[in-house]
C-alpha positions in Angstrom: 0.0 0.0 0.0 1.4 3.6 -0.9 0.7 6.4 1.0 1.6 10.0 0.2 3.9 11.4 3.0 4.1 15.0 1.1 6.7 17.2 0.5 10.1 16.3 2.5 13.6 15.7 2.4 16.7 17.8 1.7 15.7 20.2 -1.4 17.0 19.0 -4.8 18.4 20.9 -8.2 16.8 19.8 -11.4 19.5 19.1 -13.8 20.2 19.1 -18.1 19.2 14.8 -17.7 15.8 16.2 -17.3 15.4 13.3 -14.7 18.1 13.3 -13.0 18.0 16.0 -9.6 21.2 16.9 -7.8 21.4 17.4 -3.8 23.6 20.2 -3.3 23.9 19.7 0.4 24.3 16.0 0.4 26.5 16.3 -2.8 24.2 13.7 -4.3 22.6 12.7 -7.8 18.8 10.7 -7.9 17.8 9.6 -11.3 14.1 8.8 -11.3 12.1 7.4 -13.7 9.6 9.7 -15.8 8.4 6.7 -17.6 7.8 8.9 -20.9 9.3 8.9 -23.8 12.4 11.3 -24.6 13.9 11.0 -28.1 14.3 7.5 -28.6 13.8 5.8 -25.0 11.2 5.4 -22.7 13.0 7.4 -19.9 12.7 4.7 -16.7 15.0 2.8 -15.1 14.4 -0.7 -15.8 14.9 -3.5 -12.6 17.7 -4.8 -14.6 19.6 -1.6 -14.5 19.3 -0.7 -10.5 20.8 -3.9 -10.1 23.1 -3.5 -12.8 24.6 0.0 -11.6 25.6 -1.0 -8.5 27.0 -4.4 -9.6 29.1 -2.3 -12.4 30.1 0.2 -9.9 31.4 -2.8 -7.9 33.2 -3.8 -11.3 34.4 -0.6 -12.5 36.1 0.4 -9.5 38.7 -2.3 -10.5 39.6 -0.8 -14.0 42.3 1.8 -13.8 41.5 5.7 -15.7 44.1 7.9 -16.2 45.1 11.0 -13.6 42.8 13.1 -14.4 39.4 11.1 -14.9 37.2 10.1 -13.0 33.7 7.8 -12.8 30.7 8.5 -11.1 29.8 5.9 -9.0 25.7 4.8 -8.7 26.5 2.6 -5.2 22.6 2.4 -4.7 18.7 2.0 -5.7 15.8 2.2 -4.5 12.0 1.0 -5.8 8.7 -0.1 -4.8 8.0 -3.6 -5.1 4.5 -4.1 -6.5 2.9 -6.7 -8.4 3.3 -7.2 -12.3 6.1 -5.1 -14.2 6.1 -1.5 -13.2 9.4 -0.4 -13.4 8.1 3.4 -13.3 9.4 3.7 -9.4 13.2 2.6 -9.5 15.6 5.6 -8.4 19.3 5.4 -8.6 21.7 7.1 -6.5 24.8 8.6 -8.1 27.9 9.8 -6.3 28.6 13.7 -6.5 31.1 15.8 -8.4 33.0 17.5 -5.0 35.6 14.8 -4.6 37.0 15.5 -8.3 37.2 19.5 -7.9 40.0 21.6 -6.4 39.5 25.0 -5.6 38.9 27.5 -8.7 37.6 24.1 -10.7 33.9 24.0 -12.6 32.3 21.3 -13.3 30.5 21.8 -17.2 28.4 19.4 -19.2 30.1 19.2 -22.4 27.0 19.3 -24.4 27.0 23.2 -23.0 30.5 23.3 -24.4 29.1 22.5 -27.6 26.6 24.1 -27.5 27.2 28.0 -28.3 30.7 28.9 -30.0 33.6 27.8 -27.8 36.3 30.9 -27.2 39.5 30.4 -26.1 42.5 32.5 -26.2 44.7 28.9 -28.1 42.1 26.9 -29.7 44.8 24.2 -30.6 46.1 24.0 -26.9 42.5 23.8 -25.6 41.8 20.6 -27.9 45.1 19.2 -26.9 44.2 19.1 -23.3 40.6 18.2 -24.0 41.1 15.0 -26.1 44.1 14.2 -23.9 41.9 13.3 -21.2 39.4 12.1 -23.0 40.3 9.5 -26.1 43.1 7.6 -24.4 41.1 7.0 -21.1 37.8 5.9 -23.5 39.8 4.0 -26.0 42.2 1.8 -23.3 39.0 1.2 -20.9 37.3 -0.6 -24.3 40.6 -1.9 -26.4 42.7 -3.5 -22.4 39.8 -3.8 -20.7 36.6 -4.7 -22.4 34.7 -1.4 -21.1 32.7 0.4 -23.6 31.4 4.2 -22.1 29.1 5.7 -24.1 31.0 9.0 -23.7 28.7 11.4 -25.6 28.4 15.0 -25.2 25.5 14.3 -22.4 27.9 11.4 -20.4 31.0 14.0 -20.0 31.3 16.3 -17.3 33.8 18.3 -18.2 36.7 20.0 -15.2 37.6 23.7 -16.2 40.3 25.4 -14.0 40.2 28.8 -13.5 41.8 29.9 -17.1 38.9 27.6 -18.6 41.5 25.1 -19.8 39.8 21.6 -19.3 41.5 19.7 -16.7 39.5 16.4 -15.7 36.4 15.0 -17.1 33.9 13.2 -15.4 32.6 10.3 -17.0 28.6 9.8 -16.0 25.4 7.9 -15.9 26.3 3.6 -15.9 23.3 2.9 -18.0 25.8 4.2 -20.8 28.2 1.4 -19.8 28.6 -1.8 -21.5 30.9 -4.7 -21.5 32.2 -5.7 -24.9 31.8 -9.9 -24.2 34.7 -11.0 -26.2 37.0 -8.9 -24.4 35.9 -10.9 -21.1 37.1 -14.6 -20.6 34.0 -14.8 -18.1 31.0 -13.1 -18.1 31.7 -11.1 -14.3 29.1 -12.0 -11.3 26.0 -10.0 -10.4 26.4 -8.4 -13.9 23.0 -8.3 -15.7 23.1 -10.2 -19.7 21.7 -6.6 -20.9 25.3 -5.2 -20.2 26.5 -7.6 -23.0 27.8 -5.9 -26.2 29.0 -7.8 -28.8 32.3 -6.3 -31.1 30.4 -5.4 -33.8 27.8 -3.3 -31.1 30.8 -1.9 -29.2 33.1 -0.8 -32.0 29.6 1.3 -33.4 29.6 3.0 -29.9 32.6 3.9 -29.5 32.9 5.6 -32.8 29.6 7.2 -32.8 29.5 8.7 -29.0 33.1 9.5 -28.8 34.1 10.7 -32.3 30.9 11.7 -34.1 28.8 13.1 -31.5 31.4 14.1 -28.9 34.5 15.6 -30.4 32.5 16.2 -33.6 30.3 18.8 -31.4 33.4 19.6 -29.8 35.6 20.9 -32.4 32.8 22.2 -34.3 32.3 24.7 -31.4 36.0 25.7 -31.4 35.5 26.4 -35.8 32.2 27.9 -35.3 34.7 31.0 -32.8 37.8 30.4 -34.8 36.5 29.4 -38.5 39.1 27.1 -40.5 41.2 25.3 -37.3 39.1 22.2 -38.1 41.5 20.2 -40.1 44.1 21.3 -37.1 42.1 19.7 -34.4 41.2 16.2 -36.6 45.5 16.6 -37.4 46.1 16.7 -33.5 43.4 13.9 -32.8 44.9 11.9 -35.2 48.2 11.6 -33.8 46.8 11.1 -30.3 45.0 8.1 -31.5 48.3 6.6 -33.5 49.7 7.3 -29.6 47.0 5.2 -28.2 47.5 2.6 -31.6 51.2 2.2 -31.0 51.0 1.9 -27.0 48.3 -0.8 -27.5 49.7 -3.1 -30.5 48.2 -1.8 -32.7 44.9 -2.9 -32.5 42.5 -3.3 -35.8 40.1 -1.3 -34.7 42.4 1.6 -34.5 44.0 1.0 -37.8 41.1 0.9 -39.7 40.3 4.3 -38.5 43.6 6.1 -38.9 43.5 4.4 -42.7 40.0 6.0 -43.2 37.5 3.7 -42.8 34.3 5.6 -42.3 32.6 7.1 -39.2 29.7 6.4 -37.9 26.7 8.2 -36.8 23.2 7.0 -35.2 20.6 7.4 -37.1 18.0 9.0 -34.6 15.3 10.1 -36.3 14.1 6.4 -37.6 14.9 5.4 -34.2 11.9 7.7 -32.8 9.9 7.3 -36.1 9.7 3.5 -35.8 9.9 3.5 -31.8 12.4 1.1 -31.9 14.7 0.1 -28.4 18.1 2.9 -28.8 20.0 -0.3 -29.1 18.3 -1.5 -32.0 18.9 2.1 -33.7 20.6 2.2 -37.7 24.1 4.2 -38.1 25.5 5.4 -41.0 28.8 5.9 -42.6 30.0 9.3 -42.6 33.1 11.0 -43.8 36.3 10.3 -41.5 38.0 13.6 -40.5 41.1 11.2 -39.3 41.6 10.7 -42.7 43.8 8.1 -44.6 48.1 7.8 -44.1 50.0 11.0 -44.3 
């Protein structure tokens, strides 16, 4: 039996997720379940993803990031257990952003990076620093230790110091988390099936969220207040990922996109159009900035 208590509790901050409400005092994140449909996803959290989030949390806290990047831990849930399906009550818990700040530090959502034109004083620097952090930690979590993050311009939380040169990013929100299964010898306890990517699946992700949508909104933003550095940044990204390439083996995955295979985006719209599950969504090959061998 439910009964309403009313308004109580510490007072809460509604957030870009829409969902997901932030605890200033407590240093805190709770993402609830709307149970509507946003874009392409029926915005709850399933019963297989409260489980999952902790049990991942539990997992990720044994695969190393580099200085500089850090993961938001979702250490607990909470629902209602009632009869038949509902999953429209489930409420994760999601550690704060305090721990990863020093003093003079903001914390911004890199979507609102890309969002308006992106001014800095050395455009080139800026981008050096950003995909610095960024690619090697997404691209060695996936490539050494099976972790895929869905690190698109709504997962990053981006560190500014007080120059607003980027100096840590936050990696957010476990539903985005998957574990490519032939990168695992065994499939890890407690560790729902829905987590399972296979290569195919996590070699789309990773290309879409981190190099289309992310650093494509990303150095857009930097051309759109310095027109023409473009073909800079993708220079610089490019020999960051032959870094990555060369300190890894050089893996095929890798190769094939410093030789120009194509990129690949999500195609959303007949996502929504045919209400089909996000995982189930088309992509398509788009041009590859990365280019072929110099």
């Amino acid at each position: 039996r439910l009964r309403d208590l009313g308004a109580a509790g510490v007072p809460v901050r509604p957030t870009a997720r829409v969902r997901t409400l932030y605890a200033p005092e407590a240093d805190l994140f709770v993402k609830t379940s709307l149970h509507v449909r946003i874009t392409n996803c029926l915005r709850k959290n399933a019963r297989y993803e409260l489980t999952g989030a902790v049990a991942l949390t539990d997992l990720l806290a044994r695969v190393p990031l580099p200085d500089g990047v850090g993961l938001l831990a979702e250490p607990a849930y909470r629902t209602v257990d009632v009869p038949g399906p509902d999953e429209a009550y489930g409420t994760i818990l999601r550690a704060g952003l305090r721990p990863h700040l020093r003093p003079g530090d903001t914390p911004v959502l890199a979507a609102a990076l890309a969002a308006t034109p992106l001014v800095t004083p050395d455009p080139v620097a800026w981008w050096r620093a950003y995909v610095g952090l960024l690619v090697p930690a997404v691209l060695r979590s996936w490539l050494s230790h099976g972790v895929v993050h869905e690190a698109h311009l709504q997962n990053v939380v981006v560190v500014l110091d007080r120059d607003r040169r980027p100096v840590g990013m936050l990696l957010r929100d476990l539903e985005g988390v998957k574990l490519d299964a032939d990168r695992w010898g065994a499939w890890p306890d407690g560790v729902p099936a829905q987590v399972r990517y296979g290569p195919r699946a996590a070699h789309r992700r990773i290309v879409y969220c981190l190099f289309v949508n992310h650093l494509g909104g990303i150095s857009g933003a930097l051309a759109d207040a310095r027109p023409g550095i473009e073909r800079r940044l993708w220079q610089e990204l490019r020999a960051l990922v032959e870094a990555v390439a060369a300190d890894l083996g050089d893996p095929a995955e890798l190769r094939a996109l410093l030789t120009g295979e194509p990129l690949l985006a999500k195609a959303n719209l007949l996502v929504r159009w045919r209400r089909d599950a996000d995982r189930a969504a088309p992509f398509v090959p788009v041009p590859n900035p990365l280019g072929g061998p110099r």
